[in-house]
C-alpha positions in Angstrom: 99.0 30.7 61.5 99.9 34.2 62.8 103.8 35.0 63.6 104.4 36.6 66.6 108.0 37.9 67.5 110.0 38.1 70.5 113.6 39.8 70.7 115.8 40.0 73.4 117.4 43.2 74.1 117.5 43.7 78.0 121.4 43.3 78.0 123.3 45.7 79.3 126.6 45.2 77.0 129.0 46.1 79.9 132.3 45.0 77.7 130.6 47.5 75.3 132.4 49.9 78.1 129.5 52.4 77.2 126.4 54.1 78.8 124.3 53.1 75.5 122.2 50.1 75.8 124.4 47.2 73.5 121.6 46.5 71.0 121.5 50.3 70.3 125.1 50.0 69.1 124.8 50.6 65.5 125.5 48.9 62.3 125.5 51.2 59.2 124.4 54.3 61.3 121.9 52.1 62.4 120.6 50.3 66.2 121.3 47.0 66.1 118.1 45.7 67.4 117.0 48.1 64.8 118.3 45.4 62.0 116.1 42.6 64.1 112.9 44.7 64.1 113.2 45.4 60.3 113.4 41.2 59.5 110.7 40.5 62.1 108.4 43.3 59.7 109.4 41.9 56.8 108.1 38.6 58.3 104.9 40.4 58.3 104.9 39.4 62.2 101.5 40.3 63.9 103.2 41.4 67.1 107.0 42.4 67.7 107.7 42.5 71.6 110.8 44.4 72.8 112.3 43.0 75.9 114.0 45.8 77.8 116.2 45.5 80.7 119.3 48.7 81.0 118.5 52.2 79.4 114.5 51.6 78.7 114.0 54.8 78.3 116.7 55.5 76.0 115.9 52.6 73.8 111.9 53.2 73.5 113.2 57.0 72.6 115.2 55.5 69.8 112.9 52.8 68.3 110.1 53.6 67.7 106.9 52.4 66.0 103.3 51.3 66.5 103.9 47.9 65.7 106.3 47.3 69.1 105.1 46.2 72.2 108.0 47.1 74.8 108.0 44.5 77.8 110.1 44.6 80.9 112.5 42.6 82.0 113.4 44.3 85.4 115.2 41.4 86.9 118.4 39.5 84.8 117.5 35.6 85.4 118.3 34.5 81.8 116.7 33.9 78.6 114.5 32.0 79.5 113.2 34.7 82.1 113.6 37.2 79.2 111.5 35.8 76.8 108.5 34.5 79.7 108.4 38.0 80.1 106.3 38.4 76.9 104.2 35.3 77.9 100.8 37.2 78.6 101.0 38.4 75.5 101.2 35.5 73.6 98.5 33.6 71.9 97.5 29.9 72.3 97.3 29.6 68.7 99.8 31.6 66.7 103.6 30.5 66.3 106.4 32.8 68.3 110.2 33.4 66.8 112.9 34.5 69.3 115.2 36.9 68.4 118.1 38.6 70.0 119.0 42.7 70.0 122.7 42.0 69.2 122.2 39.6 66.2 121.7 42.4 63.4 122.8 39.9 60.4 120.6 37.1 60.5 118.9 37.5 57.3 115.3 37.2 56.4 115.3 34.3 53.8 117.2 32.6 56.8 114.3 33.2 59.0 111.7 32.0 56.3 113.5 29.0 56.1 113.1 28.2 60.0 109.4 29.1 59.7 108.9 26.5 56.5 110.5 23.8 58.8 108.6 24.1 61.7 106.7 21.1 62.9 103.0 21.1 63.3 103.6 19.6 67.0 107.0 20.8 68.1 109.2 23.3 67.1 112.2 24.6 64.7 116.2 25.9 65.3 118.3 27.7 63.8 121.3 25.6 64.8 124.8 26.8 62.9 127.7 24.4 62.0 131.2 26.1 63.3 134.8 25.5 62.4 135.3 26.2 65.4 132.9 25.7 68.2 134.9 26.3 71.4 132.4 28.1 74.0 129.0 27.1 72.3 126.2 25.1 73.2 125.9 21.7 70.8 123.5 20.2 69.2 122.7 16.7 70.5 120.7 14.5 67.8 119.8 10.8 68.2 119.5 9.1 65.3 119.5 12.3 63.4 116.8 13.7 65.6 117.5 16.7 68.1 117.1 15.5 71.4 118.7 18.9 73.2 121.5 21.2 74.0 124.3 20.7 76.0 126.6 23.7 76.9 130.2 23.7 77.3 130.9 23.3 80.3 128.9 20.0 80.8 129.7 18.6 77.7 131.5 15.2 77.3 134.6 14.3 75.1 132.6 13.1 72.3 129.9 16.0 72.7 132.9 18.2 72.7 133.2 17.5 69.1 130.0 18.2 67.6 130.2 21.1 65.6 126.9 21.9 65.2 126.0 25.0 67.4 122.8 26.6 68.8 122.0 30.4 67.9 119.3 30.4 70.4 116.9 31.6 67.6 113.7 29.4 67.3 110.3 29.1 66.5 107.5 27.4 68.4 103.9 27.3 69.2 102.5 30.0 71.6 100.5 27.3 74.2 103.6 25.1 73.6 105.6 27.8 74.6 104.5 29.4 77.7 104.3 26.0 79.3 107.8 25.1 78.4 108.4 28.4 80.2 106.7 28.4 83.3 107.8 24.6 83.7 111.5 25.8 83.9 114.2 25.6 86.2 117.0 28.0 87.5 118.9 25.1 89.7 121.9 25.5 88.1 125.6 27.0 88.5 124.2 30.9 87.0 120.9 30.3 89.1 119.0 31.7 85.7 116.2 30.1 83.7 117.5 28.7 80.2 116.0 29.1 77.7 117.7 26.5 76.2 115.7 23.7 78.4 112.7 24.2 76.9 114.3 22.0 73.9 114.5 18.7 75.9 111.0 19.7 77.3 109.8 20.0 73.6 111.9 16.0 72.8 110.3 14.5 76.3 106.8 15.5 75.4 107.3 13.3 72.1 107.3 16.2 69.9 109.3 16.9 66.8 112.5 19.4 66.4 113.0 20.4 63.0 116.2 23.1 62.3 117.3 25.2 59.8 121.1 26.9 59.1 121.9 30.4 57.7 124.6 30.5 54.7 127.0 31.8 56.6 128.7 32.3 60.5 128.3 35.9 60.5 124.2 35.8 60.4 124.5 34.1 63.2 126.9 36.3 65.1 126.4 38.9 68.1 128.4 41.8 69.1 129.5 41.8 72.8 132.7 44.6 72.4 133.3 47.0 69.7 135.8 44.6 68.6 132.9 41.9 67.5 130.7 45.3 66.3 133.5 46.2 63.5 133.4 42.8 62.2 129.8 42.9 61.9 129.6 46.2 60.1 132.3 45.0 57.9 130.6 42.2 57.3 127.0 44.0 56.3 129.3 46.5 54.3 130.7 43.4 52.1 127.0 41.8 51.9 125.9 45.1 50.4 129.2 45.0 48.1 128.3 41.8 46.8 124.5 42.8 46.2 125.6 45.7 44.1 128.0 44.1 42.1 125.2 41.4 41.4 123.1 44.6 40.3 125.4 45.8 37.5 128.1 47.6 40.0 131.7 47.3 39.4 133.2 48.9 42.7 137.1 49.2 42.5 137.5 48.1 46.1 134.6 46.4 47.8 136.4 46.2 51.3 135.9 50.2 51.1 132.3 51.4 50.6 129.8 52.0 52.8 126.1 52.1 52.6 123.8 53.4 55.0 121.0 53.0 53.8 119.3 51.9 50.7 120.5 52.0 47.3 118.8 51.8 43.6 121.0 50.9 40.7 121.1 51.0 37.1 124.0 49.0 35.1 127.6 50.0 34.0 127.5 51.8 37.8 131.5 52.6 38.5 132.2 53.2 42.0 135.9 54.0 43.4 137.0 53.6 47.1 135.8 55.1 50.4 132.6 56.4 49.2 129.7 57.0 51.7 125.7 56.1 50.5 123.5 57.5 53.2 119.5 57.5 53.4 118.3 56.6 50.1 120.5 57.4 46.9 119.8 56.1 43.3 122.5 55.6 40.4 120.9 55.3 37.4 122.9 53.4 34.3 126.2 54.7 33.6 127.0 56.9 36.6 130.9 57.5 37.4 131.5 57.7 41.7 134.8 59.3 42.1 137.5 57.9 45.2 135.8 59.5 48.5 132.8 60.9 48.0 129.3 61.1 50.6 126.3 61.0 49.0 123.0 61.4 51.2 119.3 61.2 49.8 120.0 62.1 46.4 119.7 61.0 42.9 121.9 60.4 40.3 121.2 61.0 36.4 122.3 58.3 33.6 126.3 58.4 32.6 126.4 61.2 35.0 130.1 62.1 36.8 130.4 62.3 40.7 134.6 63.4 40.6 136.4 62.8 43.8 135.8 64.2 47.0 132.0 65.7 46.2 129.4 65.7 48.6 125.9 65.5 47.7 122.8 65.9 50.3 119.2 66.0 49.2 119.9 66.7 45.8 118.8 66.1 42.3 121.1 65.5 39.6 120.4 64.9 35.8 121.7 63.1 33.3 124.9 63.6 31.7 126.5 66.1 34.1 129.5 66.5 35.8 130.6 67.3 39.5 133.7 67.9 41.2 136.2 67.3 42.1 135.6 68.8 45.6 131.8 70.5 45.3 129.2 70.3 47.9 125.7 70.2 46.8 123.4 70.7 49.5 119.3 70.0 49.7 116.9 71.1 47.5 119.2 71.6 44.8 119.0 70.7 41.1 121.4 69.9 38.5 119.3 69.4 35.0 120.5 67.6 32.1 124.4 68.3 30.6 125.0 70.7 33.9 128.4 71.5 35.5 130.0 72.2 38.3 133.7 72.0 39.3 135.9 72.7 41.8 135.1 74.4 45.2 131.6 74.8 44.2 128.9 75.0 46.7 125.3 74.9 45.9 122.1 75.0 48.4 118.3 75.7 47.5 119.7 76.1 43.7 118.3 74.9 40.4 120.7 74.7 37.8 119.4 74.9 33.9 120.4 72.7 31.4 123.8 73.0 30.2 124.8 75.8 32.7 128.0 75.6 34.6 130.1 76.8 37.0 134.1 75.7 36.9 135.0 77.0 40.2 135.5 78.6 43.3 131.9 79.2 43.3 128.6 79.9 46.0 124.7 79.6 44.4 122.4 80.0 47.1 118.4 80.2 46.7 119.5 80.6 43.1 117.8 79.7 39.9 120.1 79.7 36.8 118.3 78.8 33.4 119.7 77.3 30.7 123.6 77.5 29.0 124.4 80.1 31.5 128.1 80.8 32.5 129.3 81.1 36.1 132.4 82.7 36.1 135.2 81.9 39.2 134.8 83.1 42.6 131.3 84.2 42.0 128.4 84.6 44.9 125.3 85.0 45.3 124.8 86.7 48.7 121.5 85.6 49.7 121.6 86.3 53.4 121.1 89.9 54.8 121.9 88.3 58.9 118.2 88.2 58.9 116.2 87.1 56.1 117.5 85.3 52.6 116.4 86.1 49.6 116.3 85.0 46.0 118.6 85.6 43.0 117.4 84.3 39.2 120.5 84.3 36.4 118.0 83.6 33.0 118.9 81.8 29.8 122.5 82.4 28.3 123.2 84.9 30.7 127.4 85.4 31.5 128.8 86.1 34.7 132.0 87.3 35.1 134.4 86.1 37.6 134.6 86.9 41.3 130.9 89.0 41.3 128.9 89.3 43.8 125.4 89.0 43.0 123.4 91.1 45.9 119.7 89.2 46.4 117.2 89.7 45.7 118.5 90.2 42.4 117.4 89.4 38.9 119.5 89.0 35.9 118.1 88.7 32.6 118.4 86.5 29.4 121.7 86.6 27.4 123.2 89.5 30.0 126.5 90.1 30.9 127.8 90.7 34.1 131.7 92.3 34.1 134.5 90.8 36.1 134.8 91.8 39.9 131.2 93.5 40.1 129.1 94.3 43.0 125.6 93.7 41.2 123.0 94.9 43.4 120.1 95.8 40.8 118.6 94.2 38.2 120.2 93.9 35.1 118.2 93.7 31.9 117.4 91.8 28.7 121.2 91.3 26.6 123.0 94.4 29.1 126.1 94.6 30.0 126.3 95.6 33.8 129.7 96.8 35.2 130.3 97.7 39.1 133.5 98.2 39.9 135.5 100.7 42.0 137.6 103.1 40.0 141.1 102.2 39.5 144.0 104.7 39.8 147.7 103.7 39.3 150.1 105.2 41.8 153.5 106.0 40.4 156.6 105.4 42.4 155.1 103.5 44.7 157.5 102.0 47.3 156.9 98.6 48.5 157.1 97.7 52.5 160.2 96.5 53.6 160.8 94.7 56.7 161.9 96.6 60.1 
């Protein structure tokens, strides 16, 4: 049968204290409700329907995709309301999953689970046993079958104490559905339609409730302040922690990394603290992460070393080379095999040959450097006129000198030799030796400042 998918995301999030709709609150630089849509996909769901309320506009803006249907809730009457909303969209014959914005952790093996349970008359939970329950709607079962939900408020002494919760996610049968929903009531103390009642509607008409329970709390868990939004991202960072390490990662402090985005592994991966994974970043086997460094769409060569404080963007890196500590690699730039780069070394648009390196102090813009090439300190490549920027190539085994400045477009040639402290604004040939300095004279008797 077909899997359609509702989630909830008309909340406002006013203890949020923010103009931004709550479910676009992010997680690991990421929406929220973002997180839902991604498990309803990889549920293969026909249909995913948005339920909008505050900041429509803002959220269609932000999620985006062909597969979303964005539905309306202009009045706040409950969940229940929320979710009838998408009713004349729903199918007689394919099953519907509820979701909400503000529940980013619930994971998708959870939600496969609560599909496999699922009655063929009736529906499925996801119901969540708490240590502590206080302020949660329980689970009423009679003889071990779920007869309905009763909230806090009206709950009895001995109800009181049931610690199994409902997560208001479930699964049902489109037809089923939409009657529960348009059979609903809003006489009570909020004057909104519950969602909630259609579970004693489902028990009176005879039919079965099946549930299901995540592994843990936190899958379960929204975020109503920034308070409860920390704890979730904390929690998502150590769920990513644990996967790594399960990978082959050994991560010095797993309360301090965080990935946003998607990572590839190899084995023997060391990672210090407070590193940053953006976008998508592989490690392959025996790479070395240094204490706080960002790294953003990039890969990482085998038993290559990422020293402290680097920052790579968009970059390739080869095996066995070396960065750091404090360099800044930059997109579309190349590190091949047994490369280097130290300290204070920036790098954008540059391919670096095999076994090249530069120690320090150090620009390579729209560069290409061949092979076994030195870079002396303090060197730059001064690819922007204020208009246009243009290209410099260093070839194989070429030397440059320290603090030069290499004026593009410029062409240095194979096995070269650029003096210390040049200008170099001409191509330099095959094996030459090009000095471009400034005469020096030494003043006799020369008196130093002194202070007035």
């Amino acid at each position: 049968m077909s899997l359609s998918v509702v989630i909830l995301a008309a909340g406002k999030g006013t203890r949020m204290r923010s103009s931004l709709p709550k479910v676009l609150h992010p997680i690991a630089d990421k929406p929220m409700v973002s997180h839902v849509i991604d498990a309803a996909r990889h549920l293969n769901a026909e249909n995913i329907y948005v339920v909008y309320g505050f900041g429509g506009d803002v959220l269609k803006a932000v999620v985006t995709g062909d597969d979303l249907t964005f539905v309306e809730q202009k009045e706040q009457l409950g969940t229940g309301h929320a979710v009838d909303m998408a009713s004349p969209y729903l199918k007689d014959d394919e099953n519907v999953l509820v979701l909400y914005g503000d529940v980013p952790l619930t994971k998708v093996s959870t939600l496969e689970s609560l599909i496999e349970v699922k009655p063929d008359q009736g529906m499925s939970l996801l119901t969540v046993h708490l240590s502590n329950p206080t302020g949660y709607g329980r689970i009423v079962r009679e003889n071990q079958t779920v007869v309905g939900i009763v909230e806090q408020k009206d709950a009895n002494e001995e109800q009181l104490k049931i610690n199994e919760c409902n997560t208001g996610i479930l699964l049902a049968n489109g037809k089923d559905l939409k009657r529960w929903l348009g059979n609903l009531s809003n006489e009570n103390a909020q004057g909104e339609y519950y969602l909630t009642d259609i579970i004693a509607a489902c028990h009176h008409e005879g039919k079965e409730i099946t549930t299901a329970h995540p592994e843990t709390e936190i899958e379960v868990e929204g975020a109503n302040n920034r308070v409860q939004l920390a704890a979730l991202e904390r929690a998502f960072q150590l769920r990513n922690a644990e996967a790594l390490m399960i990978a082959g990662a050994s991560l010095r402090d797993p309360n301090r990394i965080d990935i946003r985005g998607k990572m590839m592994i190899g084995q023997e991966v060391q990672i210090d603290i407070n590193c940053i994974f953006e976008g998508e970043v592989v490690l392959a086997h025996g790479v070395t992460i240094g204490a706080n460094c960002i790294l953003k769409d990039c890969s990482i060569g085998e038993n290559t070393v990422i020293k402290p404080n680097t920052i790579i963007e968009g970059a390739v890196i080869g095996d066995n080379c070396s960065a750091g500590p404090f360099a800044r690699i930059r997109p579309d730039s190349v590190m091949n095999e047994n490369s280097h780069i130290g300290n204070f070394v920036e790098m954008k648009k540059t391919t670096l040959g095999s076994g090249s390196k530069s120690g320090h102090l150090t620009y390579l813009g729209n560069t290409t450097v061949g092979n076994n090439v030195n870079i002396g300190a303090g060197t730059i490549t001064c690819n922007y006129d204020g208009v246009n920027k243009s290209h410099t190539t260093i070839d194989d085994n070429a030397f440059i000198g320290s603090n030069s400045s290499l004026v593009a477009p410029v062409f240095i040639g194979s096995g070269a030799t650029v003096g210390a402290g040049s200008v170099i604004a001409k191509d330099v040939e095959v094996d030459e030796l090009a000095v471009a300095r400034g005469k020096q004279r030494n003043i006799a008797g020369w008196k130093k400042p002194t202070k007035k």
